[in-house]
C-alpha positions as CSV (number, residue, x, y, z in Angstrom):
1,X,-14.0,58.0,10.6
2,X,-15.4,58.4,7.2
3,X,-13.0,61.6,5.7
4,X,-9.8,58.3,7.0
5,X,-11.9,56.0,4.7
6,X,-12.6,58.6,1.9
7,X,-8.4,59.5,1.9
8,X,-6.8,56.2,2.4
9,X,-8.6,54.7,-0.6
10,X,-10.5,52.4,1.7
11,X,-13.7,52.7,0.0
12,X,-14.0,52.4,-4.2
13,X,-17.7,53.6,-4.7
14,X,-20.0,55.8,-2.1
15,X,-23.2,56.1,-2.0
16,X,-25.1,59.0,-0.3
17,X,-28.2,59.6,-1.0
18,X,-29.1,64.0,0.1
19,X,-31.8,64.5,2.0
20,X,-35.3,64.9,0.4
21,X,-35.9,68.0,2.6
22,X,-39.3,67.1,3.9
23,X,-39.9,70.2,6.3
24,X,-39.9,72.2,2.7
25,X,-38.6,74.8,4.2
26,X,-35.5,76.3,2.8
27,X,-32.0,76.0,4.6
28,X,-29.8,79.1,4.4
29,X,-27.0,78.8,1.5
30,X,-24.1,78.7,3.9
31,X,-25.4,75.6,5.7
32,X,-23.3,72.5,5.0
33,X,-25.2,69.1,6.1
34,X,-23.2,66.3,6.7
35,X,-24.6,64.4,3.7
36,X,-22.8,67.5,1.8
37,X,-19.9,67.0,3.3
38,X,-19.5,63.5,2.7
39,X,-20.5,64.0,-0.8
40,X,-17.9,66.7,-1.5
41,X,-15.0,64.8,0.2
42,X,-15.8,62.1,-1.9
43,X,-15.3,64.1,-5.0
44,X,-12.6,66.2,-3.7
45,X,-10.7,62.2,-3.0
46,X,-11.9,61.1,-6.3
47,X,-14.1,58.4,-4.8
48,X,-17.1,57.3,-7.8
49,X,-20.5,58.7,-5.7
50,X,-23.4,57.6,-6.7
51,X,-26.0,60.2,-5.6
52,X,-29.5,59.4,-7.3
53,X,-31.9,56.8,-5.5
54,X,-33.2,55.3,-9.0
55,X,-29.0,54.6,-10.0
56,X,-28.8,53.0,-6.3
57,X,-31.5,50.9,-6.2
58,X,-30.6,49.7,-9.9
59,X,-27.2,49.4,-9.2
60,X,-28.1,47.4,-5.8
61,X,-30.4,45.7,-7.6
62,X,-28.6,44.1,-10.1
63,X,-25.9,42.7,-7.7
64,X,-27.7,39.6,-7.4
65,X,-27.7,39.2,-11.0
66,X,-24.6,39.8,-11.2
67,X,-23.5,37.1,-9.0
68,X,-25.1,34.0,-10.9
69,X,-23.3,34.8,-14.4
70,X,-19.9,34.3,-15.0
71,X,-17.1,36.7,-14.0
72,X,-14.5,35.8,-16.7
73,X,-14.8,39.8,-17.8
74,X,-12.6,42.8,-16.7
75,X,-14.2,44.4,-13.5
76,X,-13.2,46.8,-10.4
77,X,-13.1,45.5,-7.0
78,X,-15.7,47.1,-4.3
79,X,-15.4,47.2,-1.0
80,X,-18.6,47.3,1.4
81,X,-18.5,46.3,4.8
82,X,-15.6,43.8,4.7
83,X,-17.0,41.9,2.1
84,X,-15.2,42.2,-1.6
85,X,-17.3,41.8,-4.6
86,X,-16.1,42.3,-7.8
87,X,-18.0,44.2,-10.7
88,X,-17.6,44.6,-14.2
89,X,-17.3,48.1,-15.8
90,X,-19.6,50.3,-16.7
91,X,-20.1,51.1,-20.6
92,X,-21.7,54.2,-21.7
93,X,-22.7,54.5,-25.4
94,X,-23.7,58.3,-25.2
95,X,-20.6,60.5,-24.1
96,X,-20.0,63.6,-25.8
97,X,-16.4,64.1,-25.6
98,X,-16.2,67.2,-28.1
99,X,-12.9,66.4,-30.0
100,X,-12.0,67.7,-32.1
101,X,-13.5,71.3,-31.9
102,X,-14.9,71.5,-28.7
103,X,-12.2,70.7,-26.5
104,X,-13.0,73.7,-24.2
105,X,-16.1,72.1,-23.1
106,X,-14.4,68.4,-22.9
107,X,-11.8,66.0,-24.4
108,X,-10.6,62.5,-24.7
109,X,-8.4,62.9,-22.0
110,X,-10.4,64.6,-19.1
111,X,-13.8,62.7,-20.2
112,X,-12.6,59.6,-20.3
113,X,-10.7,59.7,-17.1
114,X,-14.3,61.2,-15.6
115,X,-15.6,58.0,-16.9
116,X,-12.7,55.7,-15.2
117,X,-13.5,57.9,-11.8
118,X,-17.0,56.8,-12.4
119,X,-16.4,53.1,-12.8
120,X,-16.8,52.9,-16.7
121,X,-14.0,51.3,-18.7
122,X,-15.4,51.7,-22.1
123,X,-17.3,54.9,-23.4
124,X,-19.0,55.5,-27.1
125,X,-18.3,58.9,-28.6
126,X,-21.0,61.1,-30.0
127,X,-20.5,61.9,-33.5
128,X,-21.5,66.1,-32.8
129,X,-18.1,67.5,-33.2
130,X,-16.4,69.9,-34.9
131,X,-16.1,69.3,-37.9
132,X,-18.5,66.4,-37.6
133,X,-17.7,62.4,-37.7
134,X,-19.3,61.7,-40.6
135,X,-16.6,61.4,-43.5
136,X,-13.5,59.1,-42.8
137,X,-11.5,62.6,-42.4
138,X,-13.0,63.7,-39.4
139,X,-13.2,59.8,-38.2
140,X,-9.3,60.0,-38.4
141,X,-9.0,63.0,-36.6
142,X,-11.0,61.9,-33.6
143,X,-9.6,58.7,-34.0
144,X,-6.2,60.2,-33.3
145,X,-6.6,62.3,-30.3
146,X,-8.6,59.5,-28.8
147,X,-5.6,56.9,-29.8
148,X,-3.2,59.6,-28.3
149,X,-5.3,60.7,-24.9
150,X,-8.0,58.2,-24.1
151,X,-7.1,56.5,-20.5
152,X,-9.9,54.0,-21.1
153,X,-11.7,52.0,-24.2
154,X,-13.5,54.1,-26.1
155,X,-15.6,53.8,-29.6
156,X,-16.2,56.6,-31.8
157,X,-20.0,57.0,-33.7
158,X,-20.2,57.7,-36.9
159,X,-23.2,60.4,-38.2
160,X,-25.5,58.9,-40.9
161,X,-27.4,61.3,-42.8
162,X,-28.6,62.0,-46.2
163,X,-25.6,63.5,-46.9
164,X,-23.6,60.6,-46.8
165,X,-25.6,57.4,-47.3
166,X,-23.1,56.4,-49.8
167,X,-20.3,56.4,-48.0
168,X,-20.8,55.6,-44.3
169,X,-20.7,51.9,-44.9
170,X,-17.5,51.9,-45.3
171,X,-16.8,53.4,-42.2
172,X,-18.5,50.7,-40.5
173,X,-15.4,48.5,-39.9
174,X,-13.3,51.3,-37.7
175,X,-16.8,52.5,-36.0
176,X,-19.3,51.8,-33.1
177,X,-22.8,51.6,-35.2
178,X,-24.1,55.1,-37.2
179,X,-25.5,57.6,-35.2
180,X,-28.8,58.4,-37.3
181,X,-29.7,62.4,-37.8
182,X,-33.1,62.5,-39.5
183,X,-34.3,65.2,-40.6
């Protein structure tokens, strides 16, 4: 049964798509569908679960793609119905990690193992911490708590603003590209 699949590691990325609730009437909130539960198992077994029927049918979509172009990249393996297909990972260029500063809301180490659960192997920090990346400073303290807790690849953005239009070019080199705050 599904919770064997969901504990043995038999399946690397779920997709379940809840209910769209076309009665419209509302269920009671101690009623547990079995969409739910498979949802919540796949979390609780840190399974990636892809929940949004836009993400699916891009996601599905782009598997043909995927398999004309070459596959001399890093990927993750997927199961699906016997058949093994491998993907690349993900990237995402907008992750606000919150370190240094913030790292009650987030940091290097549990965002960007969230990402890894998630299939993405390289994430770009936002440059909105505390103080804020936008001096090489700050740059090297972010750049040391990601060098020292990051479980994936990571960039870190670099604010641009009038404030330092001078000097952000030559933080270019050890940056992903400026993160532009007009004002």
């Amino acid at each position: 049964n599904l919770t064997h699949y969901l504990m043995g590691n038999k399946i690397d990325l779920f997709i379940n798509l809840p209910s769209s609730n076309k009665n419209k009437h509302r269920r009671p909130a101690s009623f547990m569908s079995r969409g739910y539960i498979s949802r919540r198992m796949a979390v609780d077994f840190q399974v990636p679960l892809v929940t949004n029927i836009k993400c699916a049918k891009l996601f599905v979509d782009s598997l043909p793609w995927y398999m004309k172009t070459s596959r001399d990249i890093q990927s993750w393996d997927m199961r699906s119905s016997g058949n093994i297909i491998t993907l690349p990972g993900l990237i995402d260029v907008h992750v606000h990690l919150r370190e240094p500063g913030g790292t009650h809301k987030e940091d290097f180490d549990t965002g960007t193992a969230a990402a890894l659960a998630g299939g993405f192997t390289v994430v770009g920090a936002m440059p909105n911490t505390r103080p804020p990346i936008v001096d090489q400073e700050a740059l090297d303290m972010a750049s040391a708590a990601a060098q020292a807790k990051a479980r994936c690849d990571y960039g870190l953005f670099v604010g641009a603003g009038l404030a330092n239009t001078h000097t952000v070019a030559s933080l270019a080199p050890q940056a992903f590209p400026p993160k532009m705050y007009l004002e």
